[in-house]
N, C-alpha and C positions, 0 to 999 in steps of 0.2 A: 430612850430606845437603844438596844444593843447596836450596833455596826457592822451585825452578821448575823445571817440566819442558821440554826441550827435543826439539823433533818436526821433523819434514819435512810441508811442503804440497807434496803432489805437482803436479806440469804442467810448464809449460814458462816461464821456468824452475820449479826447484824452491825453494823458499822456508826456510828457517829459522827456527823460533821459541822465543821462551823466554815459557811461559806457568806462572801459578799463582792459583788462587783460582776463584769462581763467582760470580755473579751478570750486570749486564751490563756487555757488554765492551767496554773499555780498550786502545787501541793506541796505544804507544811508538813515535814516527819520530824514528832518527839524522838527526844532520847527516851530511855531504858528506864529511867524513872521520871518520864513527863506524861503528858497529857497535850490533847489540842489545845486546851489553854496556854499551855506558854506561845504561843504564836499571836497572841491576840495585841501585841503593838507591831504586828507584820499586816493581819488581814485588813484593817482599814488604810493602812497607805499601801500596798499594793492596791487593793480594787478599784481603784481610778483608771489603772493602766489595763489589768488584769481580770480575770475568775481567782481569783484566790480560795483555796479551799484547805484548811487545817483540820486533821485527824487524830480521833481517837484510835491505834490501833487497835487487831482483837485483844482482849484481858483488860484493856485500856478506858475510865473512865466513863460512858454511858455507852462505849459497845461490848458487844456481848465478851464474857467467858468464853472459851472451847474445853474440848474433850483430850486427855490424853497431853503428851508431850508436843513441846514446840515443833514444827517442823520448819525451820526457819527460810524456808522457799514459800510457807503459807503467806507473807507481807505481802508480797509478789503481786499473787493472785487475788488478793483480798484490793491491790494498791489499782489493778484491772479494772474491778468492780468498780470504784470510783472513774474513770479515765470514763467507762459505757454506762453510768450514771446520765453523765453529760454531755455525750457522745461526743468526745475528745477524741479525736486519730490520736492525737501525741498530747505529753505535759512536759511541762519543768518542774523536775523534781527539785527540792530545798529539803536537804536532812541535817539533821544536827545527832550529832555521837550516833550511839543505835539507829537512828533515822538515814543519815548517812552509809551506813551498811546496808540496810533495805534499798536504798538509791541504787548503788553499785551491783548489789544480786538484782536488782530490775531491769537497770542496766545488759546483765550477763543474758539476760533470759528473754526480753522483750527489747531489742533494741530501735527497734521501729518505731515503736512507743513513745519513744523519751523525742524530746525537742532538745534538752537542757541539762546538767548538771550541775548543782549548788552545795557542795561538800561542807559541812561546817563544823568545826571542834571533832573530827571522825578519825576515821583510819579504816584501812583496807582488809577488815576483820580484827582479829586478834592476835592470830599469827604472827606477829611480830612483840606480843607481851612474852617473856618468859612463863614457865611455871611458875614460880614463884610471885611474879605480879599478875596472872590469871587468877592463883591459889587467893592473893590478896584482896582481889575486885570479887570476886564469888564470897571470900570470908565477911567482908564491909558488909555488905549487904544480904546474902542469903543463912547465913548461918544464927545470927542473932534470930532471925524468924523460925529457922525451923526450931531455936528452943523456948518458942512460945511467943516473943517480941511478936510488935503489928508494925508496919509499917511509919507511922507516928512515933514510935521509940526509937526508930534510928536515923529517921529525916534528918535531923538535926548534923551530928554527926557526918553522916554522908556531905550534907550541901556545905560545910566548909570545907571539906576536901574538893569541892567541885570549882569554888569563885573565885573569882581575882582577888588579890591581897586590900585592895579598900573598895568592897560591892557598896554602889550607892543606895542609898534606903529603901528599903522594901525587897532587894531580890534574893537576900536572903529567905524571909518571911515567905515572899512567893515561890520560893524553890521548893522548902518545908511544906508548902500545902500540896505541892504538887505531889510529893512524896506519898502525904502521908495520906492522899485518897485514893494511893494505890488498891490493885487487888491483891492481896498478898498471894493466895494459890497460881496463880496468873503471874506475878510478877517472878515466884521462884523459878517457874520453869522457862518461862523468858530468858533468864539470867544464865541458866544452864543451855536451854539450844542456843543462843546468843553468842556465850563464849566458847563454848565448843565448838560453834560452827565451824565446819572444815575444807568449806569453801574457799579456792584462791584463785581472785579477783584477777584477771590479766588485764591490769591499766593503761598497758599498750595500745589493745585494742579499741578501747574507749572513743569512738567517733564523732562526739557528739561535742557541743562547746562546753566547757567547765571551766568553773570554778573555785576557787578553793578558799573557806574564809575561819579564820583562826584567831583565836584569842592571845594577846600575845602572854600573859597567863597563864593560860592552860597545862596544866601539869599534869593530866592525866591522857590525851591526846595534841603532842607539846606542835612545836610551830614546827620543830625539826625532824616530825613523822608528816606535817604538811608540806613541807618541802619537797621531801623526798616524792610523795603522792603529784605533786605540780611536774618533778622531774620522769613520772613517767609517766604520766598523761600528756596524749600531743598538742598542744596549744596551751594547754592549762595555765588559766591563772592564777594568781594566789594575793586574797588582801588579809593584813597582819591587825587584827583590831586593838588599838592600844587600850590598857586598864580593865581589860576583861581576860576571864579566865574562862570555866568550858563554856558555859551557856551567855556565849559570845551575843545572840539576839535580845535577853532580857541585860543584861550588862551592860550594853550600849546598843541601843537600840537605833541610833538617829544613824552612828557610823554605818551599823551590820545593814540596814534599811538600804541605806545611802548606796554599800557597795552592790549590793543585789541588784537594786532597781536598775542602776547602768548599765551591768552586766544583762540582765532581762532585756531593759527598753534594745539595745545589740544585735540580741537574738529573738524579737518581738518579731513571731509571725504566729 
């Protein structure tokens, strides 16, 4: 038997989830090329303490498409939906890269909302990539698709630029699937309101307890854009996960586990 139950949030779109446990609630945000599945060695050891609840967002895996161009404040409202799902006053958000960025715009827009902040392998938009490595994160991935490429022809590709220099067995294989059961129309325009997004995050204001958790790997949101995010958030902390590169939570799962859960059980109300 799974160790999570998987539901529909009705509206528009419709939303996907894999939820297991009680108390309060825990929301898992994919990156940019994930799914709720990558959380799935988080939602059985949270649920002891927790609601744990891992997301499909819209485009994303068994929830719906949309219409039209990203509006990248839709997370937002869509991340809502979940909160009065389960009649949550407040969550702790857990985002990893893109996830992470819908954290921080939820943050800006709902901050009553949040209990919590858990930053992971992220950054405070894009704004701080050049052109030139914006041009390069847009080329990796969107341009082979629009000249016909699916999703599956460039998985590969992309998840060695994403992992630590020796991933243990499987998380490559598991990156690739993640990939490549993207929705391609879906994930192009992701990628385009994503990194254009031109929102800028005031991490000053940030009232809430955070955390910041970083692979120390990571080469594409490095430990020294986490730094700087811990240096202006007030209280912020920051744990460095050794031998993992972005996707810090399937890379070493016991350490990323480990650090959350203490930071959580802290701020457990």
């Amino acid at each position: 038997m799974p160790a999570w139950t998987t539901d529909i949030i009705p509206g528009t779109p419709r939303l996907a989830i894999d939820h297991a446990g009680a108390g309060p609630l825990v929301i898992f945000l994919h990156g940019i090329g994930g799914n709720r599945t990558n959380w799935h060695d988080q939602i059985p050891a949270f649920s002891d303490r927790f609601h744990a609840v891992s997301w499909d967002a819209r485009g994303y895996g068994n929830s719906d498409d949309y219409d039209g161009p990203l509006d990248f404040g839709d997370f937002a409202l869509d991340l809502i939906r979940v909160l009065d799902r389960f009649d949550a006053p407040r969550a702790h958000l857990v985002g990893l890269s893109m996830g992470g960025v819908i954290a921080l715009d939820f943050a800006a827009r709902y901050p009553d909302r949040l209990a919590t902040l858990t930053l992971c392998d992220t950054m405070p938009g894009f704004g701080h990539l050049t052109e030139a490595q914006r041009h390069e994160f847009i080329r990796l991935r969107q341009e082979p698709l629009l000249a016909g490429k699916e999703p599956r022809d460039i998985a590969p590709v992309v998840a060695h630029t994403l992992l630590g220099k020796s991933p243990r067995p499987g998380c490559f294989e598991r990156l690739v699937a993640s990939m490549t059961a993207l929705h391609k129309d879906s994930y192009i325009k992701t990628i385009t309101g994503s990194v254009n997004y031109s929102g800028q995050f005031k991490l000053e204001e940030i009232a809430v307890p955070t955390l910041i958790v970083v692979g120390d790997e990571d080469t594409l949101t490095t430990p020294a854009v986490s730094r700087e995010m811990q240096r202006r958030i007030p209280g912020a902390r920051m744990t460095l996960i050794e031998r993992a590169g972005h996707l810090s939570n399937i890379e070493q799962p016991e350490a990323f586990n480990r650090a959350v859960m203490d930071f959580l059980l802290a701020h457990r109300s």
